[in-house]
C-alpha positions in Angstrom: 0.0 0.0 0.0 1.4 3.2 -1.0 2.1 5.8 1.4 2.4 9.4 1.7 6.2 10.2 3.2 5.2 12.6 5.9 7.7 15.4 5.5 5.4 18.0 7.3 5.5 18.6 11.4 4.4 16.1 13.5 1.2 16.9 16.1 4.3 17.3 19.2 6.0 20.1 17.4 2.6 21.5 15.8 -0.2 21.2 18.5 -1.9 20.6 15.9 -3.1 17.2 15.8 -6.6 17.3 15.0 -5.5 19.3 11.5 -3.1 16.0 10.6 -5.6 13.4 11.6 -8.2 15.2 9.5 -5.9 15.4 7.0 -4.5 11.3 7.2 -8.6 10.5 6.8 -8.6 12.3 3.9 -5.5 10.5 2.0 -6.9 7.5 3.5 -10.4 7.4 2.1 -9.8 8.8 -1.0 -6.5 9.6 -2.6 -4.5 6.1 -1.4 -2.9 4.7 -4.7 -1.9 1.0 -4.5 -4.5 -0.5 -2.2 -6.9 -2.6 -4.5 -9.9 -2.3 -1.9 -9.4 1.4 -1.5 -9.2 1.8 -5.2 -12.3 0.0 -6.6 -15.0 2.2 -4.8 -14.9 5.9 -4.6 -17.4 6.9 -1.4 -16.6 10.2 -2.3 -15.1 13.2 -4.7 -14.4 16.6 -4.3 -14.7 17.8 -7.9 -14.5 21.5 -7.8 -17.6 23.7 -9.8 -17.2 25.1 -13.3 -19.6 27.7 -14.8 -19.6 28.4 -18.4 -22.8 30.8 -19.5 -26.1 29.6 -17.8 -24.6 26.1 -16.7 -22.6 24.6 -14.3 -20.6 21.2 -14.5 -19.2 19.4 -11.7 -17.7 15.8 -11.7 -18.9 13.0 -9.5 -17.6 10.0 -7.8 -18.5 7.8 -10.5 -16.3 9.6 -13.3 -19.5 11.5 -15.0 -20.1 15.2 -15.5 -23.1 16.6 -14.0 -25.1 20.0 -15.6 -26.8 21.9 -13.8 -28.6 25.3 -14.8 -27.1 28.5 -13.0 -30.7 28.5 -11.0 -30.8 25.2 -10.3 -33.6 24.6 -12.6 -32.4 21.7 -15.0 -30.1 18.9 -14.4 -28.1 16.4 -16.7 -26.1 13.6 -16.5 -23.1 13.5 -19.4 -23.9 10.2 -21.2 -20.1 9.5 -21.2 -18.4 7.1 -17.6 -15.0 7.3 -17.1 -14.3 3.2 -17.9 -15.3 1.4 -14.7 -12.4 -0.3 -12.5 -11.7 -3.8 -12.2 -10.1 -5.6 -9.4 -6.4 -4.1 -11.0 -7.4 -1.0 -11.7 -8.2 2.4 -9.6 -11.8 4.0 -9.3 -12.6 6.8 -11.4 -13.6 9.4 -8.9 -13.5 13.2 -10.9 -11.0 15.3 -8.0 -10.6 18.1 -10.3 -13.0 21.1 -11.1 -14.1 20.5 -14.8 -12.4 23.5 -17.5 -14.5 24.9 -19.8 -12.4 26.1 -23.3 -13.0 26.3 -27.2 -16.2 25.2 -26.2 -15.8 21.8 -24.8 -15.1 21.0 -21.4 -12.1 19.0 -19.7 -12.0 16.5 -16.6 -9.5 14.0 -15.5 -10.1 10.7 -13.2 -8.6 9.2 -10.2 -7.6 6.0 -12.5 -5.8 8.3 -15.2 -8.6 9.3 -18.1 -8.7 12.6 -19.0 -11.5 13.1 -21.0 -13.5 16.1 -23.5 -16.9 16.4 -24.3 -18.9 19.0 -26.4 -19.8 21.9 -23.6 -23.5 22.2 -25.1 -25.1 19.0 -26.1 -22.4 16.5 -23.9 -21.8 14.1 -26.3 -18.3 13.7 -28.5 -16.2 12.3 -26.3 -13.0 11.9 -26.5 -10.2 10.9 -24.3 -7.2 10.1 -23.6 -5.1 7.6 -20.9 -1.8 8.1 -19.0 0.5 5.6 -18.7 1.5 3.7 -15.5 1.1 1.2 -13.1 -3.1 0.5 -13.0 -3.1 0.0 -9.2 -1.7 3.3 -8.8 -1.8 5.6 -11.6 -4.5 8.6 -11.8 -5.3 12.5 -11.8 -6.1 14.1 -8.6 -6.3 17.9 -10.0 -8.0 19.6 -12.4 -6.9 19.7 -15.9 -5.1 23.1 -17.2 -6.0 24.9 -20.8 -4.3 27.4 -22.5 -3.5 28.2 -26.4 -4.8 24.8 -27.7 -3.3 22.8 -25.2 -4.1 21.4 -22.1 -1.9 19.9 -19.2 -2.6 17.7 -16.9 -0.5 16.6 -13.6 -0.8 12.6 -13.6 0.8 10.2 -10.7 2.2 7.2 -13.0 2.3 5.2 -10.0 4.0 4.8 -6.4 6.2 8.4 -5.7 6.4 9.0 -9.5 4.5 11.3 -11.6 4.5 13.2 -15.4 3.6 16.4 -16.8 1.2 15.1 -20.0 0.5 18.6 -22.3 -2.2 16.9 -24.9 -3.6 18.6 -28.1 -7.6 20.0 -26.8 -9.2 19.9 -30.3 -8.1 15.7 -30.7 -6.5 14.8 -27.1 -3.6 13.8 -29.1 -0.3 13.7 -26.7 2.0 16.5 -27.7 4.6 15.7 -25.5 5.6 14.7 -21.7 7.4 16.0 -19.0 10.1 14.2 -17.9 10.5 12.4 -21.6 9.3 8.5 -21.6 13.0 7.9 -21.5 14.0 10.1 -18.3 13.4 9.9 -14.8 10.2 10.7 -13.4 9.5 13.3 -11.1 8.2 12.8 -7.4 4.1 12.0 -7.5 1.7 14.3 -8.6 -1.5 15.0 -6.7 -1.6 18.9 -8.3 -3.5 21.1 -10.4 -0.9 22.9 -13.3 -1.0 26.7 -13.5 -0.3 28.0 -16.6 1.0 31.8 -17.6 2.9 32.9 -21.1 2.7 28.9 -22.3 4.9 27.9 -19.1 2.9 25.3 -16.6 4.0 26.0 -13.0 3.3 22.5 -10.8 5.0 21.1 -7.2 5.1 17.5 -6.4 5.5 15.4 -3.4 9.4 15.0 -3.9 9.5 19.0 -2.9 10.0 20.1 -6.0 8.3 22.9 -7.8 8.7 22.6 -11.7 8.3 25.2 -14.8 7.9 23.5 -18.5 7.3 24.7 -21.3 3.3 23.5 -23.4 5.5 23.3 -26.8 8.0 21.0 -26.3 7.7 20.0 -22.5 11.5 21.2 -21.7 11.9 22.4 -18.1 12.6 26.6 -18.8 14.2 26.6 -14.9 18.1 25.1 -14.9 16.6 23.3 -12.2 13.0 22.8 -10.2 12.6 24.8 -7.5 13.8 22.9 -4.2 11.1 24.0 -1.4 11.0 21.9 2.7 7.6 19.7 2.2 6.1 18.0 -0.4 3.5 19.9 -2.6 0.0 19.7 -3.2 -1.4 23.9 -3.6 -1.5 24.5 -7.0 1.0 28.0 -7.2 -1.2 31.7 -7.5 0.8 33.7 -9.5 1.4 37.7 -9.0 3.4 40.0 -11.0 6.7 37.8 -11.5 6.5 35.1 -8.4 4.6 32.0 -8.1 3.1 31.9 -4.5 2.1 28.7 -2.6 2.4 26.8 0.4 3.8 22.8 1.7 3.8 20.8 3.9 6.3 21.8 5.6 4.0 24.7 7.1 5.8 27.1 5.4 4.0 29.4 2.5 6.9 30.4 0.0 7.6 32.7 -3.2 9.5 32.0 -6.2 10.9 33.6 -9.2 8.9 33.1 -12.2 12.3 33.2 -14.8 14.6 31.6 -12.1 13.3 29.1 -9.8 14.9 30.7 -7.0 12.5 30.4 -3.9 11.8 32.5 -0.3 10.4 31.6 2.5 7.6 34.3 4.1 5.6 32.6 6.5 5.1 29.8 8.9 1.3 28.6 9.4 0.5 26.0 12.3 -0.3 23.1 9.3 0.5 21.9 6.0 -0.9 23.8 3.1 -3.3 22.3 0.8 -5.8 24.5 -0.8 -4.8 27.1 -3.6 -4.7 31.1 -2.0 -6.9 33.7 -3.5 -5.7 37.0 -4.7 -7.4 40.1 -5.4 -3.5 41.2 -7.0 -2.5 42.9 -4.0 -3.1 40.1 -0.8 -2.9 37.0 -0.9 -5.5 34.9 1.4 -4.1 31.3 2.1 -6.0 28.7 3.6 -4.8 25.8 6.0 -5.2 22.4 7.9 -4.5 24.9 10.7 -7.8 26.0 10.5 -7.0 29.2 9.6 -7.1 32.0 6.7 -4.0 34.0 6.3 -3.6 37.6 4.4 -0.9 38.3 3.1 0.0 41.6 1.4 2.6 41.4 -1.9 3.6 45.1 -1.1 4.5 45.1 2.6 6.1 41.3 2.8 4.4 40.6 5.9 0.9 38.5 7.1 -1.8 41.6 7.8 -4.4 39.3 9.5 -5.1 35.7 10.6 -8.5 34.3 10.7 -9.9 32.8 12.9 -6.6 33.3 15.0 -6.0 32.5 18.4 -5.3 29.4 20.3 -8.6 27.4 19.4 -9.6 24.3 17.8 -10.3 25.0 14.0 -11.7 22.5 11.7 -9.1 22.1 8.6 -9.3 24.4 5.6 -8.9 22.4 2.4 -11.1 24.7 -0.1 -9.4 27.2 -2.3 -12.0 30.3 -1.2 -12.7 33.1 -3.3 -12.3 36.9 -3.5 -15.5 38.8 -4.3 -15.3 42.3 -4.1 -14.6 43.1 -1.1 -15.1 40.0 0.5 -13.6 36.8 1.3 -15.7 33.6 1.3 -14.3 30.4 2.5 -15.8 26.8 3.7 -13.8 24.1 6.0 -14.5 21.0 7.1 -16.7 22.3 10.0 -19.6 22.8 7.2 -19.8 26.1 7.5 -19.6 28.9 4.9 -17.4 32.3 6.4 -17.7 35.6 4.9 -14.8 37.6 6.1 -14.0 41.5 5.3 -11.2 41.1 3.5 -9.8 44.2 3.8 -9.8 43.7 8.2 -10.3 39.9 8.5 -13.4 40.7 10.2 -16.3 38.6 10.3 -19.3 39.9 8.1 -21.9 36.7 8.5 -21.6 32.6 7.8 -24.0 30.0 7.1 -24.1 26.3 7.9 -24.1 24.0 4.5 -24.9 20.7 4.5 -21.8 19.0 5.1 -17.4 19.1 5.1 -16.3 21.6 1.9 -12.7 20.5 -0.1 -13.9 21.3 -3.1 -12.4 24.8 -4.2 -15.3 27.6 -4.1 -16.7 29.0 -7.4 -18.3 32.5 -7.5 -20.3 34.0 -10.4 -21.4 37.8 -9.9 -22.9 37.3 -6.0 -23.7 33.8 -6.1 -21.2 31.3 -4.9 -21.1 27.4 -5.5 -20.0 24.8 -3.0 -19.3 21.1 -3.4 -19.5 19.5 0.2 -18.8 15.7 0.7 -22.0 14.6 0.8 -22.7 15.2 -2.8 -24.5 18.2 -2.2 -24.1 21.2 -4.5 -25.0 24.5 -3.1 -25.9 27.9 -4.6 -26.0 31.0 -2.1 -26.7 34.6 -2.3 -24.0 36.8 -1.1 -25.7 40.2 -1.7 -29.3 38.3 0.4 -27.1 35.7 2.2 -29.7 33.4 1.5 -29.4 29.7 -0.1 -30.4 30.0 -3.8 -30.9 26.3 -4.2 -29.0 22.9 -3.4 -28.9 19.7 -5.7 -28.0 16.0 -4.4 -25.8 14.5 -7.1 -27.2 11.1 -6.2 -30.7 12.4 -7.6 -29.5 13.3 -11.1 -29.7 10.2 -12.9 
């Protein structure tokens, strides 16, 4: 059974042992490559929300797409499955938030499909697989778009992992990062950010990477060397890449050199993606907490909740809208923060744990909790909109 080399702090050093433990269930129940059992049935995804025009997709636990309308009106289930597993092969949970580009939308699997399908009528599919060992191979980001090609962060199997960039329009594979011949890099478990035809991704080995979509060739003499493995897809302002490990530190790094800087400690590892509104940065993590930190001044202007408290884990990328921060944990509850102060404006309870990164669109934001549940609320009326079961849509 495959393992994930614990490189962060332990709960001594930390005080932090509820944020760990929360953290081990969640490797354990759903990301745990090379444990058939484990493997064949997913009992849950996280899949983030995408919303293109009057829809939104989301991916389920069984490796579909799901449409909904923005108002929660219609719902439809994409005739295309991710191929079912069999007793050597992994389950084909959707992790990633679905991409919407050139009018067909993107999803990778837990057992390595990455998959396209028409973005009106669903159908068309077409797809693609990675290559690697079937008990422990799979995707457990979203897939990245940009110029004609997407990339996608695959594991290939235990501690080992590839940079695919494929054709959109066919799916074709344009090339691969490190080269079929060349060593692999540490495992992927990432979402690739992607600025100027460079995708920016970290991997569990501790190493932060830069290649180029045309030919796959690392642009940095060498991958950024950070103290923790790496799971926060980078946020990129003005020329640094910005993200956190598991080490508990939250780091910067130069976009043309690789070279890295620490700038803050946080009581837990980093998971979640930051916001930015391009002048603070707002990281979540397992700590509990939100952290703001301000580009300009090089410092951490507030901590949310702060203090000395328990705080449930904060896996959920939150989101910046106007003025506001809006974030979810795995306490269930949905926190609207000032985020110019860090002080609380209102919250509202949802219907169960949030990991799945939050999607806003104008005032209404969209959460994926682990019961299945998708949730639309009003910021402006702070009101629920609607909520669908993705076990209903059939």
């Amino acid at each position: 059974m495959q393992r994930l080399n614990r490189t962060g702090p332990d709960a001594s050093r930390t005080g932090r042992a509820p944020a760990l433990a929360a953290l081990a269930l969640v490797i354990a129940a759903a990301l745990l490559a090379g444990c058939t059992q484990s493997r064949n049935a997913a009992t849950q995804s996280w899949s983030g929300v995408a919303v293109a025009g009057e829809s939104v997709f989301v991916g389920n636990r069984e490796g579909r797409l799901v449409q909904l309308s923005v108002d929660g009106g219609v719902t439809q289930l994409a005739p295309y499955q991710a191929p079912q597993p069999s007793q050597e092969q992994g389950f084909p949970a959707i992790y990633g938030s679905p991409v919407v580009s050139g009018g067909r939308i993107f999803a990778g699997t837990y057992n390595g499909i990455v998959f396209s399908l028409d973005a009106e009528s669903l159908g068309d599919a077409r797809t693609f697989e990675i290559d690697g060992n079937d008990l422990a191979k799979g995707i457990a980001g979203s897939v990245a778009a940009e110029g004609g090609a997407i990339a996608v962060a695959a594991a290939e199997d235990a501690g080992e992992g590839r940079l695919y960039v494929l054709e959109a329009a066919s799916l074709a594979e344009r090339c691969r990062y490190p080269a079929r011949n060349e060593r692999p890099t540490g495992q992927l478990w990432t979402t690739p950010v992607i600025r100027e035809g460079i995708a920016y991704f970290g991997d569990l080995s501790h190493q932060l990477h830069a290649v180029s979509l045309s030919n796959c060739r690392p642009v940095w003499d060498a991958p950024a060397k950070l103290g923790g493995a790496i799971v926060a897809p980078p946020v990129i302002v003005g020329r640094r890449l910005y993200m956190g490990a598991f080490d508990r530190e939250f780091y910067a790094v130069d976009a043309a050199t690789g070279a890295s800087e620490r700038l803050f400690e946080a009581g837990g590892w980093f998971w979640g993606a930051a916001a930015t509104d391009g002048a603070r940065l707002y990281v979540p993590n397992m700590d509990g907490n939100i952290y703001a930190y301000d580009v300009s001044a090089g410092r951490v202007v507030w901590t949310y909740p702060g203090g000395e408290e328990r705080n449930e884990p904060v896996l959920a990328a939150p989101a910046v809208v106007g003025d506001s921060l809006v974030y979810a944990s795995d306490s269930g509850v949905l926190s609207v923060l000032d985020a110019r102060s860090g002080n609380r404006l209102w919250d509202r309870r949802v219907r169960n744990e949030v990991r799945a990164p939050l999607t806003t669109d104008g005032s209404l934001v969209f959460l994926h909790s682990l019961d299945e549940t998708i949730s639309a609320i009003d910021l402006d009326t702070k009101q629920l909109v609607w909520e669908r079961s993705l076990d209903d849509v059939r």
